[in-house]
C-alpha positions in Angstrom: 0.0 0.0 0.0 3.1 2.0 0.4 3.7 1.8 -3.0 0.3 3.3 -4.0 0.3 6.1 -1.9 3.7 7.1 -3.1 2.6 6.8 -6.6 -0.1 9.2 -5.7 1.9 11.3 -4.4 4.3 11.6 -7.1 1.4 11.5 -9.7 0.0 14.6 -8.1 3.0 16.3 -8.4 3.5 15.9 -12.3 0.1 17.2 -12.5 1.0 19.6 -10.2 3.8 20.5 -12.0 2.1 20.4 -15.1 -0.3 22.4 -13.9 1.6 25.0 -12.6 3.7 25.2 -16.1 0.3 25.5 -18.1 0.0 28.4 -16.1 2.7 30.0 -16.1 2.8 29.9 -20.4 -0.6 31.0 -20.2 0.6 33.6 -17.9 3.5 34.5 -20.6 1.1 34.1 -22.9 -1.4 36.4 -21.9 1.4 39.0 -21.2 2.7 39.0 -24.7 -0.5 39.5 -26.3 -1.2 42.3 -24.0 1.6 43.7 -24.8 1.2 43.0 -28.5 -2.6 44.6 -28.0 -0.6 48.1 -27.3 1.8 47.9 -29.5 -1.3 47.6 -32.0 -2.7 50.3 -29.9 0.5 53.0 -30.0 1.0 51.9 -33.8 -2.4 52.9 -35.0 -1.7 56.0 -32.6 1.6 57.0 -34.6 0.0 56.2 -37.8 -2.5 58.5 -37.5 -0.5 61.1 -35.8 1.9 60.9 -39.1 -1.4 61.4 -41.1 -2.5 64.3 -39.4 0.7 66.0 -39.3 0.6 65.6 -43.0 -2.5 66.5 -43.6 -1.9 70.1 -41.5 1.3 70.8 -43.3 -0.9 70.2 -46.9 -3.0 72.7 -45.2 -0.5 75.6 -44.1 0.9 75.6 -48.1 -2.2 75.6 -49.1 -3.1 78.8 -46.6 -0.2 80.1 -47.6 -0.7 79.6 -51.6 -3.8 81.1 -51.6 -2.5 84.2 -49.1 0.3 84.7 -51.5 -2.0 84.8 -54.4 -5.4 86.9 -53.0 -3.6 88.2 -50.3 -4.0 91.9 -51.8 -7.7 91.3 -52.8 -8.4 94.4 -50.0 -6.4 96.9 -51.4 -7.1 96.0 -55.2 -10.9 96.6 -54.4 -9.6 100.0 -53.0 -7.1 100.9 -55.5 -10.3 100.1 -58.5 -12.5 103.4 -57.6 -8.5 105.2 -58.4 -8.7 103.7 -61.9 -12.5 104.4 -62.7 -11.7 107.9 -61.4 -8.6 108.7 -63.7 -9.9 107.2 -66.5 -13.2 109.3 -66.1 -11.0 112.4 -66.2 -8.8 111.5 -68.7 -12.2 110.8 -70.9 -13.9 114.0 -69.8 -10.1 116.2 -71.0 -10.1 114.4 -73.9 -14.0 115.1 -75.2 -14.5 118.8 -73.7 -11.1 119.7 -75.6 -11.3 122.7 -73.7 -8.4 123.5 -74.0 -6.8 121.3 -71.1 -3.3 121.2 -70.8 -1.7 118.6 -72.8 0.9 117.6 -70.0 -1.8 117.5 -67.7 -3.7 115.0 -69.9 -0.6 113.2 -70.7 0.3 113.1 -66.9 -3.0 111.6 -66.4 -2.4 108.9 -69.2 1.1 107.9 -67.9 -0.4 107.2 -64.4 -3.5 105.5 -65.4 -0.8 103.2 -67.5 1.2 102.8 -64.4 -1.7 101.8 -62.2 -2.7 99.1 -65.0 0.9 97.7 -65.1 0.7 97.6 -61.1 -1.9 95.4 -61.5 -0.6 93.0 -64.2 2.4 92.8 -61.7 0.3 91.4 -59.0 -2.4 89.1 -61.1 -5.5 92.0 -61.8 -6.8 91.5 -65.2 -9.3 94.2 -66.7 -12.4 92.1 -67.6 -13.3 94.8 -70.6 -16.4 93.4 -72.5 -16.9 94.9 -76.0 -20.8 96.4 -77.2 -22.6 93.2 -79.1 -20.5 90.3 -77.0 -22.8 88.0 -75.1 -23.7 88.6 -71.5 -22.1 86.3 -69.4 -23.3 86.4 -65.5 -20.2 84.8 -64.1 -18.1 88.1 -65.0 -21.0 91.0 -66.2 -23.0 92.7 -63.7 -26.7 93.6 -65.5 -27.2 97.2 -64.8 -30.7 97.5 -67.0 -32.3 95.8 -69.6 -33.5 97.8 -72.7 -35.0 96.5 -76.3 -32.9 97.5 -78.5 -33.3 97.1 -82.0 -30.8 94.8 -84.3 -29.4 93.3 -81.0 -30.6 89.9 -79.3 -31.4 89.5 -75.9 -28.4 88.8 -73.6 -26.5 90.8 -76.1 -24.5 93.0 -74.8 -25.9 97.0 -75.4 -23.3 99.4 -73.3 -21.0 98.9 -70.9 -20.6 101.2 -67.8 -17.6 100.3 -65.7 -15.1 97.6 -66.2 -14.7 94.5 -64.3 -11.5 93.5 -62.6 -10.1 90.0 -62.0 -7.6 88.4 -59.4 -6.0 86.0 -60.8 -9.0 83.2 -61.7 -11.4 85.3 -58.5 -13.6 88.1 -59.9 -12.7 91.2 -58.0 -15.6 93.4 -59.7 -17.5 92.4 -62.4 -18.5 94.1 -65.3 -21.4 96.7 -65.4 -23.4 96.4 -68.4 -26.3 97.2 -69.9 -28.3 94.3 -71.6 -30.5 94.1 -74.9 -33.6 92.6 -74.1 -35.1 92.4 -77.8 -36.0 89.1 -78.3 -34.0 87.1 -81.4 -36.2 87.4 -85.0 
């Protein structure tokens, strides 16, 4: 009987023993794939980090793109009033022909050219529409509409100021007077 209870014995402690190593490798076990679990965790962390840092630097050249291209839209609107008014005056000198001084007139041309080539420099475009073009709302303000006749509607009939353009963003559009006839 000795014998028996000594086998017992020892039989208890291999399963003991095998006990305790199933638990310490699932122990091990369930470290590692906690720890695999953050890894996962701070990965997907830094991948999105990377993204978003990308995706904010896209952004600033973007910002600063478009501030270096309409970043004088202010000023342009300011400056189009000057350009209106000189090239009123140099009209009005040049159809009273009252006998205005010549320099003066000439003074007024050569700064009305100088404000126009300030412009080109930094991307204003006249938007100049000619009498008879077609009336196109994206860049021509309709002041009136009038039947006018030998015209078609959406033609064109006068045009009172000119419209200015930054680069591809209208800055003013064009103000025009419309025919309103309808086509024969």
């Amino acid at each position: 009987m000795a014998d028996s209870k000594d086998e017992q014995f020892l039989d208890d402690v291999e399963t003991a023993e095998a006990d305790y190593a199933d638990e310490e490798i699932s122990d091990e076990a369930l470290e590692v794939d906690t720890l695999r679990a953050e890894r996962d965790d701070f990965k997907d962390k830094y991948m999105r980090a990377l993204a978003e840092a990308d995706n904010a630097r896209k952004r600033a050249a973007k910002d600063r793109q478009e501030a270096q291209a309409y970043g004088g839209t202010r000023i342009a609107r300011d400056l189009l009033p000057v350009y209106d008014n000189l090239n009123r005056a140099l009209i009005a000198a040049k159809e009273t022909d009252s006998g205005a001084s010549t320099a003066l007139v000439e003074g007024v041309e050569l700064t009305l050219k100088e404000l126009l080539n300030v412009f080109d420099r930094h991307g204003v475009t006249r938007v100049a529409p000619e009498i008879g073009d077609k009336f196109d709302p994206k860049i021509h303000e309709a002041m009136f509409e009038a039947p006018v006749p030998g015209t078609t509607a959406g033609e064109i009939i006068q045009v009172s100021a000119e419209g200015f353009m930054l680069n591809d963003r209208l800055l003013r559009p064009a103000q025009v007077g419309v025919s309103s006839t309808p086509a024969s």
